[in-house]
Legacy VTK file of the C-alpha trace (Angstrom):
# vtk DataFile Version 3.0
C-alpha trace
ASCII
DATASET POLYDATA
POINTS 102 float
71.644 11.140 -3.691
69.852 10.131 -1.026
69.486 6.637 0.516
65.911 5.085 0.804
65.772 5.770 4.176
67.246 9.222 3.917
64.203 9.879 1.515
60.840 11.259 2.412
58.045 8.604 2.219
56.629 10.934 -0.560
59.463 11.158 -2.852
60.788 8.185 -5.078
64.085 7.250 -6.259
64.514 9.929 -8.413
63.324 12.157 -6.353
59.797 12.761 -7.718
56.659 12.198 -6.113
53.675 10.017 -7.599
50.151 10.410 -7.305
48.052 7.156 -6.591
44.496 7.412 -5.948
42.445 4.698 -4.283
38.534 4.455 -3.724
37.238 3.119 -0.181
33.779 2.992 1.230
33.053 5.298 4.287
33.420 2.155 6.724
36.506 1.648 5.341
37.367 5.018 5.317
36.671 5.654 9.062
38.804 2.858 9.778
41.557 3.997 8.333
41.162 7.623 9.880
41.198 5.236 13.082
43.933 3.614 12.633
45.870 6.721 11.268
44.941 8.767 14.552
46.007 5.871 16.719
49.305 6.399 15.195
49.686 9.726 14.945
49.911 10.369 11.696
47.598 11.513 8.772
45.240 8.653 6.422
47.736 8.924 3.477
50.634 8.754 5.452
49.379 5.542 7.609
48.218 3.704 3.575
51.574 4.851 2.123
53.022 2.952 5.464
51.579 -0.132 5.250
51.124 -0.546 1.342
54.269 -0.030 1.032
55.742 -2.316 3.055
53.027 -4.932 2.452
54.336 -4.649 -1.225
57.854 -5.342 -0.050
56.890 -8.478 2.019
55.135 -9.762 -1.409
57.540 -8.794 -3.880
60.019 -10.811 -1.321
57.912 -13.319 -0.953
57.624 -13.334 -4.410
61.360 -13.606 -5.319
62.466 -15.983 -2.855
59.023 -18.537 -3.570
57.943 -18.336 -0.116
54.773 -17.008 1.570
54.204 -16.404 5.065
50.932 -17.230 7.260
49.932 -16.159 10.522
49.094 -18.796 12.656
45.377 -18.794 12.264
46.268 -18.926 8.176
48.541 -21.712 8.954
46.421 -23.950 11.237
43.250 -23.159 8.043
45.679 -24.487 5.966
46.638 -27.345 7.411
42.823 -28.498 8.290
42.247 -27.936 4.659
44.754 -30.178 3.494
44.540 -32.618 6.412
40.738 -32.852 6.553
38.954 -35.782 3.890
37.356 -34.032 0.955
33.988 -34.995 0.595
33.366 -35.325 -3.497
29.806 -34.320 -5.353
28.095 -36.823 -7.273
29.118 -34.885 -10.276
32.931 -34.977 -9.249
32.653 -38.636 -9.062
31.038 -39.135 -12.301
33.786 -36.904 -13.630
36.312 -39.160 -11.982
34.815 -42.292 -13.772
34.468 -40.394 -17.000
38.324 -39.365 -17.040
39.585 -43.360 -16.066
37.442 -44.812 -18.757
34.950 -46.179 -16.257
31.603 -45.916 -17.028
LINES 1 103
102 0 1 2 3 4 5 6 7 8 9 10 11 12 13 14 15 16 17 18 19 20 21 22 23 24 25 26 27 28 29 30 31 32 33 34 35 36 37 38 39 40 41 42 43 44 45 46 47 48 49 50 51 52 53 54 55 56 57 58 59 60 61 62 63 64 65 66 67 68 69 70 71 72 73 74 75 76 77 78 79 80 81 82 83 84 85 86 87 88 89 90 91 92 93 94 95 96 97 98 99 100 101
């Protein structure tokens, strides 16, 4: 049998291809076409390409309890949790309703 990489990127495991069919609208759609052109190869094979190994990275990610950020995701994240939070009047009264405070 052969390995994973040995495979086509059409045919799975056991050696049988599955169909998966995915709805996009036309902007969408031309920016794939893009993106597959810029690579030389055709729409499904640039999705198949990057699904797939976007679903690795998660299932990974997934396994090990991890995620990973890109730098602007990781400098969001830490201005959300460094930055004061700035509670509604109705959070507060929540807050006073929950401690017994009225």
């Amino acid at each position: 049998m052969p390995s994973p990489a040995q495979r086509s990127p059409r045919t799975s495991a056991s050696g049988k291809t599955e169909n998966l069919m995915v709805r996009v609208d036309r902007s969408s759609k031309g920016l794939i076409s893009k993106a597959a052109r810029l690579r030389g190869v055709s729409a499904s094979d640039y999705v198949r390409s990057v699904v797939v190994s976007q679903a690795r990275r998660e299932v990974k990610e997934s396994q090990s309890q991890t995620i990973s950020l890109s730098p602007e995701d990781q400098l969001a994240f830490w201005r959300a949790l460094s930055e004061p939070i700035a509670l509604t009047r109705r959070q507060r009264a929540l807050g006073r309703l929950m401690r017994g405070e009225r």
